[in-house]
C-alpha positions as CSV (number, residue, x, y, z in Angstrom):
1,X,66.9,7.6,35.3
2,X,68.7,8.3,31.9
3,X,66.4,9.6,29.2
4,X,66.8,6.4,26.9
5,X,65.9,4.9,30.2
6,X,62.6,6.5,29.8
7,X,61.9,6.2,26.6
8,X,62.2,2.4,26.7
9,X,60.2,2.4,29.7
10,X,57.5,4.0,27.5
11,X,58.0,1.7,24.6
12,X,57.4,-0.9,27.4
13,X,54.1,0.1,28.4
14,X,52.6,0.5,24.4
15,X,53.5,-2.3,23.9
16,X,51.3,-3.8,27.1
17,X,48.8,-1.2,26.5
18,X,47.6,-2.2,23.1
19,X,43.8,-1.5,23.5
20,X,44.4,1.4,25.0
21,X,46.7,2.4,22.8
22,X,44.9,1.6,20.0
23,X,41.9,3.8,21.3
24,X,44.3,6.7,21.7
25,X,45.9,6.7,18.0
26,X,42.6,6.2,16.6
27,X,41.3,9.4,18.5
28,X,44.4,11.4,17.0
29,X,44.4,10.3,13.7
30,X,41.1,11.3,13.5
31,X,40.8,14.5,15.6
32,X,44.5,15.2,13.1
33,X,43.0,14.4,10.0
34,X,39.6,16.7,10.4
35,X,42.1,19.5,11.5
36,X,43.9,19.1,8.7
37,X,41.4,18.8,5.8
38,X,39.5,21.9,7.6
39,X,42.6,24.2,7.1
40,X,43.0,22.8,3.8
41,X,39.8,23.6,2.3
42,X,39.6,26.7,4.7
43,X,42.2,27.7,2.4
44,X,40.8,26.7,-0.7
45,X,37.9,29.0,0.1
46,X,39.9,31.8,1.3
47,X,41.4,31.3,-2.0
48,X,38.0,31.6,-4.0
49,X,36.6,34.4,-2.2
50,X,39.8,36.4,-2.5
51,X,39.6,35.9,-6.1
52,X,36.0,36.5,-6.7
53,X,36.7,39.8,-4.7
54,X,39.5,40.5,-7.3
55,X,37.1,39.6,-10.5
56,X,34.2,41.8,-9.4
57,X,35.9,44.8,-7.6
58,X,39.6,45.0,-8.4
59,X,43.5,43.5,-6.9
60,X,44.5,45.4,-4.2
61,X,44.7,48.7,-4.3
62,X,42.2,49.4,-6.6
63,X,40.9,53.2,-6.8
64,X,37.9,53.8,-8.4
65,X,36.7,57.0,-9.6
66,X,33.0,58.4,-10.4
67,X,31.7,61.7,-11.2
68,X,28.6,61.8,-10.2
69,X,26.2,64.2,-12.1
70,X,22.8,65.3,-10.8
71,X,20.7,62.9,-13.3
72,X,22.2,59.6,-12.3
73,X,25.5,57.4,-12.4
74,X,29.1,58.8,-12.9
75,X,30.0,60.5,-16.7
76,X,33.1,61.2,-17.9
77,X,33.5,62.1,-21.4
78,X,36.1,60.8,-24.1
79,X,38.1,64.3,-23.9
80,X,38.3,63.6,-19.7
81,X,39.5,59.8,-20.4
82,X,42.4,60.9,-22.5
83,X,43.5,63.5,-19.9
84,X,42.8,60.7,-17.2
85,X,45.1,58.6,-19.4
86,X,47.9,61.3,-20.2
87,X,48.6,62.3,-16.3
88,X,48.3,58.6,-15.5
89,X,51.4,57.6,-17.6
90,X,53.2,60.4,-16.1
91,X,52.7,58.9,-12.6
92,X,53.2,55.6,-14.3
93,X,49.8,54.3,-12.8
94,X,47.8,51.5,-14.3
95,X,44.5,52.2,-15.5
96,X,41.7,51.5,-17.3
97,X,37.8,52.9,-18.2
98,X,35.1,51.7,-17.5
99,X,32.0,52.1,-19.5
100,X,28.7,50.1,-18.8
101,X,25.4,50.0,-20.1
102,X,22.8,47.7,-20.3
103,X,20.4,49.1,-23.5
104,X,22.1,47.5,-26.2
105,X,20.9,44.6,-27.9
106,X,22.7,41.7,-29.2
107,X,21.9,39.5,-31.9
108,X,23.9,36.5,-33.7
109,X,24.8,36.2,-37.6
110,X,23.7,32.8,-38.6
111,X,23.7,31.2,-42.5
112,X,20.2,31.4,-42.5
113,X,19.3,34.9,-40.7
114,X,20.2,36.3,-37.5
115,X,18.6,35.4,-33.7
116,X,18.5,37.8,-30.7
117,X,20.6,37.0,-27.7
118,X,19.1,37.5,-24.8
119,X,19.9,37.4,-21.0
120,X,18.4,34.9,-18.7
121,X,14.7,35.3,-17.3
122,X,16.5,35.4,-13.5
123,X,18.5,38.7,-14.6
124,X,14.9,40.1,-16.4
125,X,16.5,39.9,-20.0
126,X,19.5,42.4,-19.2
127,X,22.6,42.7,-20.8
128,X,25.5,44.3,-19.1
129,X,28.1,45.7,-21.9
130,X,31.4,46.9,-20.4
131,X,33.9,49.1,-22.7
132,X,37.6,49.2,-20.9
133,X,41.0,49.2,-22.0
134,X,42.6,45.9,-22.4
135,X,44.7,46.8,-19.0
136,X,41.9,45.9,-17.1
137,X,43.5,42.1,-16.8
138,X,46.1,43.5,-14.5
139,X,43.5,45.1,-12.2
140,X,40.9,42.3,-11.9
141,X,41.1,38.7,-11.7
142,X,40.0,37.4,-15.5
143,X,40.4,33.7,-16.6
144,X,39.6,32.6,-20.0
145,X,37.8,29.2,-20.9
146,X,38.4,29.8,-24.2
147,X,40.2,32.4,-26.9
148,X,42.1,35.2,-25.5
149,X,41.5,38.6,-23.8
150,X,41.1,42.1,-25.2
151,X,44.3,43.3,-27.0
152,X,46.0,47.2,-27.7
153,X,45.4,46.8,-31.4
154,X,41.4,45.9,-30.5
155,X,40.8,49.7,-30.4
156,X,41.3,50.6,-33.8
157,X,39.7,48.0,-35.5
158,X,36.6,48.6,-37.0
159,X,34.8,45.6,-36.1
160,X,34.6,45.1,-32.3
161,X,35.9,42.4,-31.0
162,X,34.2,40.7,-27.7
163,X,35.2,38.6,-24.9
164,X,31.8,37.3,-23.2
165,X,30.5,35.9,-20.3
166,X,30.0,31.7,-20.0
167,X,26.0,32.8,-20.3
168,X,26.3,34.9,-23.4
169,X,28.7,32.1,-25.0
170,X,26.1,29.3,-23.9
171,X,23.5,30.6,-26.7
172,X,25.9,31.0,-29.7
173,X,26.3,27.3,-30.3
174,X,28.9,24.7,-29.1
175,X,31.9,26.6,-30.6
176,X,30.9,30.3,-29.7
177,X,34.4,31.5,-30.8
178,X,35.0,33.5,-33.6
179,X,30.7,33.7,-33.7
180,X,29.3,36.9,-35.4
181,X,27.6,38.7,-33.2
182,X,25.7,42.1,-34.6
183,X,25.3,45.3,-32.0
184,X,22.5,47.9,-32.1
185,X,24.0,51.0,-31.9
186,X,21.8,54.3,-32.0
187,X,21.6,54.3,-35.9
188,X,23.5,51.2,-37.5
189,X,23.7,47.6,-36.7
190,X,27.6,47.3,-35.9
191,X,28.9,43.8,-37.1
192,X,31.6,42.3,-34.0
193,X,33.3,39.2,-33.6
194,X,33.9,36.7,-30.1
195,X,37.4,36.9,-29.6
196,X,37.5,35.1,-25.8
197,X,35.0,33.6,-23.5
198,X,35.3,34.3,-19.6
199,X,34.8,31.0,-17.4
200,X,32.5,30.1,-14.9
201,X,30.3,32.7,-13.2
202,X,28.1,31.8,-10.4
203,X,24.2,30.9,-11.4
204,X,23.4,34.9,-10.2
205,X,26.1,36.6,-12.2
206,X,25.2,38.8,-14.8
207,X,25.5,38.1,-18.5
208,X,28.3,40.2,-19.6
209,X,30.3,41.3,-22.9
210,X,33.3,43.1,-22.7
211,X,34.9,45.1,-25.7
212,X,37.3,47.6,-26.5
213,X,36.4,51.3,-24.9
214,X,37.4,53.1,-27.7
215,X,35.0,50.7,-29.8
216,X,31.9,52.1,-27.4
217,X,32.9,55.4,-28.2
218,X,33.2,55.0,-31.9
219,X,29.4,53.8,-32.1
220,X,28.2,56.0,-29.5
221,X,26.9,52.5,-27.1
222,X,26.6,53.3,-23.5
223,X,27.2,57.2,-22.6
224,X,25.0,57.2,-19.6
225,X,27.7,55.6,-17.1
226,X,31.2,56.0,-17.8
227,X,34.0,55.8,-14.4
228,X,37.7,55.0,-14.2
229,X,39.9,52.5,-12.2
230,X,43.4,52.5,-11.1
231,X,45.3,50.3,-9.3
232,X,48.3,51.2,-7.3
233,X,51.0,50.2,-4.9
234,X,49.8,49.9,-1.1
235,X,52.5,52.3,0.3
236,X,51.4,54.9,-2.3
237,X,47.3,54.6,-2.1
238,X,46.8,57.4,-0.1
239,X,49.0,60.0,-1.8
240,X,48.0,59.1,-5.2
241,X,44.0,59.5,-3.9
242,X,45.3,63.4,-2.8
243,X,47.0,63.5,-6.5
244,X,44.3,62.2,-8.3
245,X,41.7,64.4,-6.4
246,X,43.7,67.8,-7.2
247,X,43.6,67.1,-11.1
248,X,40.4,65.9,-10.9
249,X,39.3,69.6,-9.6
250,X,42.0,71.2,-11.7
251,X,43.7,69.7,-15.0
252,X,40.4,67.4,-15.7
253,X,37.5,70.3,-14.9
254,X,35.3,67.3,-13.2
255,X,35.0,69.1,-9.8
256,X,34.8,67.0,-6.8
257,X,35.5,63.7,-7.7
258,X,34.2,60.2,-5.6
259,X,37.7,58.4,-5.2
260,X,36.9,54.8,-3.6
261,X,39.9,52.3,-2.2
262,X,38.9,49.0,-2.8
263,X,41.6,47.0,-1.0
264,X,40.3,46.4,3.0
265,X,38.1,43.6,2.1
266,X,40.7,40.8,0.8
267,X,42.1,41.3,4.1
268,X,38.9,41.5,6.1
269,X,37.8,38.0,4.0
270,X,41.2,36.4,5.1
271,X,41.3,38.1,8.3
272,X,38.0,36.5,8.8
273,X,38.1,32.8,7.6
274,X,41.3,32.6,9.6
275,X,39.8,33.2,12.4
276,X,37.2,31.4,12.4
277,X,39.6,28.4,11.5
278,X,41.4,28.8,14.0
279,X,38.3,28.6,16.2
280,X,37.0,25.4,14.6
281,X,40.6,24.0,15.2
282,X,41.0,24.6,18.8
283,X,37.6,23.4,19.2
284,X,38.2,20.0,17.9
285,X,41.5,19.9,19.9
286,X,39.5,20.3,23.0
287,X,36.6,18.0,22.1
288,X,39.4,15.0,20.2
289,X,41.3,15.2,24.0
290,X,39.3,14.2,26.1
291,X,38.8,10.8,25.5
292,X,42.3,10.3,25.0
293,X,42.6,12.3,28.2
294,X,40.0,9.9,30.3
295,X,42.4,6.9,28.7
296,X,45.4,8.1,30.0
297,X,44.2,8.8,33.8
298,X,42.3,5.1,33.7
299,X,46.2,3.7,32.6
300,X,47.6,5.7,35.4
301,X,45.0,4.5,37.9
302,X,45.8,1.2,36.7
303,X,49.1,1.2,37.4
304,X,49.8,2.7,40.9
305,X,51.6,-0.6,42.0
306,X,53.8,-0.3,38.9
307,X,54.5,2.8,39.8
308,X,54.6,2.5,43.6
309,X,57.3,-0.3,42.9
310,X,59.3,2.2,40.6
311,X,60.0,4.4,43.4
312,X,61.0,2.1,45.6
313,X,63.9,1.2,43.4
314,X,65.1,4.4,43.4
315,X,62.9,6.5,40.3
316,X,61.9,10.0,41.6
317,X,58.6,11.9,40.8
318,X,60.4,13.7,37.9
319,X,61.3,10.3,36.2
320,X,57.9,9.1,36.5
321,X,56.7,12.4,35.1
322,X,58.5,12.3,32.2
323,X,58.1,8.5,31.2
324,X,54.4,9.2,31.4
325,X,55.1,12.1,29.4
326,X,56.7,10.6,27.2
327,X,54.4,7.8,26.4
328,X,51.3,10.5,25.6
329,X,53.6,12.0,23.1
330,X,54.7,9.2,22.0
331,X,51.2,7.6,20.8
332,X,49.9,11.0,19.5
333,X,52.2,11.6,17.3
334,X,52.1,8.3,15.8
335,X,48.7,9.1,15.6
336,X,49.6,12.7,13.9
337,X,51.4,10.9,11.2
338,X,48.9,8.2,10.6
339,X,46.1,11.1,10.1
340,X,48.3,13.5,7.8
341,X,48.9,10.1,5.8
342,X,45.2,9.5,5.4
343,X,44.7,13.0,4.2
344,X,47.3,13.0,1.9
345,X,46.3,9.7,0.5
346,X,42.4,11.5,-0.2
347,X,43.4,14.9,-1.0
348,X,44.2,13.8,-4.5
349,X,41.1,12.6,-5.7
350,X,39.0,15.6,-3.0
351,X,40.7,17.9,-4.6
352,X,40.1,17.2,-8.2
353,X,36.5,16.8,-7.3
354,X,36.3,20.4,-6.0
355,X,38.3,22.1,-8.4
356,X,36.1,20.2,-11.3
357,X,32.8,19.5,-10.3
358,X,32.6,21.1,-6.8
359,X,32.0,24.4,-5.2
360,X,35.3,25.7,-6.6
361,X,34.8,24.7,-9.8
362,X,34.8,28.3,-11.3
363,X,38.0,29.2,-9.2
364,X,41.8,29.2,-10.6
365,X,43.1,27.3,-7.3
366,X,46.9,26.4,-6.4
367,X,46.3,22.8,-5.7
368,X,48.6,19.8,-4.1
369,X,48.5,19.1,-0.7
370,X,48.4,21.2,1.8
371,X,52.3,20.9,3.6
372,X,51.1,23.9,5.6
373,X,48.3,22.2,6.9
374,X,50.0,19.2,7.6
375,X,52.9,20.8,9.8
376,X,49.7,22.5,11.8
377,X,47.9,19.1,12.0
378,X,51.1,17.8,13.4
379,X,51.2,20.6,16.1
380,X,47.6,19.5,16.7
381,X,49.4,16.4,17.9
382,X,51.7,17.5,20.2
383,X,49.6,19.8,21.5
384,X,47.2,16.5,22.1
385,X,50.3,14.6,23.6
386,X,51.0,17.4,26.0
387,X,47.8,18.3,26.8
388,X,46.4,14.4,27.4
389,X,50.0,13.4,29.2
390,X,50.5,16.2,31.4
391,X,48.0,15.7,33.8
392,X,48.6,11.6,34.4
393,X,51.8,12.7,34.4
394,X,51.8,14.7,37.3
395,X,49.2,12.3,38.9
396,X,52.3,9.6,38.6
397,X,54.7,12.0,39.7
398,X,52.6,12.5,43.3
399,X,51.7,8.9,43.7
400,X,52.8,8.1,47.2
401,X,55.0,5.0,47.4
402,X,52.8,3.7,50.9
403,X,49.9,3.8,49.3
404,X,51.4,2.6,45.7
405,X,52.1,-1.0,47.9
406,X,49.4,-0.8,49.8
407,X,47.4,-1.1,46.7
């Protein structure tokens, strides 16, 4: 039998089969659909956890260094920083300081007076102030509700300028840029100025309030903790840890340095919501078969005198195979399309939902439908269309033409 042959032969019985049909493209469509809106917001979260990783610890590869001293958390002085920063332009490395502390207080220049600011009760009242070099944006992940991030000339002005957590800019009013915001250095109040207001923030992240690092050093805020982060190309991580190690012990005087690579985990996070998408996904394949596996023998079963008549006029096992085949592709991927069509009809208004109001709502996301999802979804269907059509298939293909008339 020609392949057209076939094909019409399966048009034939879809058109007969309409209930059963019916069942079949329902059962894909579906089973399609909820594969293809889990890869879709599997990758939406892969997205925000890779960026949350990038916010908090660094792009990959980010090296962070700490000298630890026998009183506490890494120090390294302003005289170390500028050798830090002097061999780092020679190796042409990105990097910034970073310089935390979380004993200054903060208060706000109104008309009338000033008010403290305070952290919330959850965090007991602490705020985190971080001195870095305005660099810092191209090692971790920083978006900006409002204003603008630090800049070069930041460093030598006198008065500070800040860029501030959601929290922080929550208590200055409802236009917290460009607020006054006083700082209690060890002998002055030191007048500053909200230059940018971080977005988002999860309801356990700290309250913090970044400024220039220079600034910190100019008023003396925050000399207990003081490390340094560089980020670097992949292929060069591990030779630029053995570089940075020697002139840590030489050039810089700090000793024995602690070098860290943060880089493993954005894979390990991908690495890890793949899998387990990929488990959810054949999952659902095997459970969405089967009743469109159970319709397909039943149609079989229902037709052995079809069949057994087939093969008397001259259509061989293979022909019967295939036909059958055919038909099981044929329905499942009609059922592929309708499911990707009713995902891509709700993704729209999903999406927005999420990325405004939803658990992504803090994330910078690449929107739009998910085309990569789809073309998986539509392997879904095949793979359904094979898996459901092969076995009736070869139940056709062995049906004995005796017994076919008999019945």
């Amino acid at each position: 039998m020609p392949i057209w042959g076939m094909v019409l032969s399966a048009l034939a019985e879809i058109r007969t089969s309409k209930v059963r049909v019916t069942l079949s493209l329902l059962c894909v469509s579906a089973l399609v659909a909820v594969v293809t809106l889990a890869i879709a917001l599997g990758g939406l979260a892969q997205q925000s956890l890779v960026q949350a990783f990038e916010q908090e610890v660094g792009r990959p590869v980010t090296l962070s260094m700490e000298a630890p001293s026998n009183d506490g958390p890494s120090k390294m002085s302003d005289e170390v920083i500028t050798r830090i920063e002097a061999d780092l332009r020679r190796y042409r490395i990105v990097g910034s300081p970073i310089r935390s502390t979380q004993r200054v207080s903060y208060r706000q220049v109104l008309p009338g007076g000033t008010r403290p600011v305070k952290a919330s009760d959850d965090q007991g009242g602490m705020l985190n102030t971080i001195g870095t070099d305005p660099r810092l944006d191209r090692i971790r992940r920083f978006r900006l509700d409002a204003g603008r991030w630090l800049a070069p000339a930041d460093a030598q002005r006198l008065e500070p300028q800040l860029v501030v957590s959601k929290k922080f800019a929550d208590q200055l009013g409802p236009d917290p840029l460009g607020a006054v915001i006083e700082i209690a250095a060890p002998r002055t109040w030191v007048r500053a100025r909200v230059v940018g207001v971080l977005s988002g923030g999860t309801p356990w992240s700290p309250t913090e309030i970044y400024m220039p690092y220079r600034a910190m050093v100019r008023w003396d805020l925050g000399e207990e903790s003081t490390s340094y982060v560089v980020r670097v190309p992949k292929r060069q991580a591990d030779d630029v840890r053995e570089r940075l190690k020697t002139d840590a012990s030489g050039t810089w005087g700090l000793g024995e340095i602690m070098i860290q690579r943060d880089e493993g985990d954005t894979g390990f996070i991908s690495g890890t919501v793949g899998k387990v998408l990929v488990a959810s996904a054949v999952f659902l394949l095997i459970l969405g078969s089967l009743p469109v596996l159970v319709l397909g023998l039943m149609a079989v079963r229902q037709r052995r005198s079809e069949l057994g008549v087939q093969r008397c006029f001259g259509a061989t096992g293979s022909d019967l195979f295939l036909t059958v085949l055919l038909e099981a592709l044929i329905v499942s991927c009609a059922g592929g399309l309708l499911g990707i069509g009713s995902v891509y009809a709700a993704s729209g208004p999903l999406f927005d939902f999420l990325s405004q109001r939803g658990p992504f709502a803090n994330a910078d996301l690449t929107l739009g439908f998910p085309w990569r999802a789809a073309l998986l979804g539509m392997g879904v269907a095949v793979c359904v269309g094979l898996f459901t059509g092969l076995i009736p298939a070869l139940r056709a293909m062995r049906r004995s033409v005796i017994q076919a008339i008999r019945s």
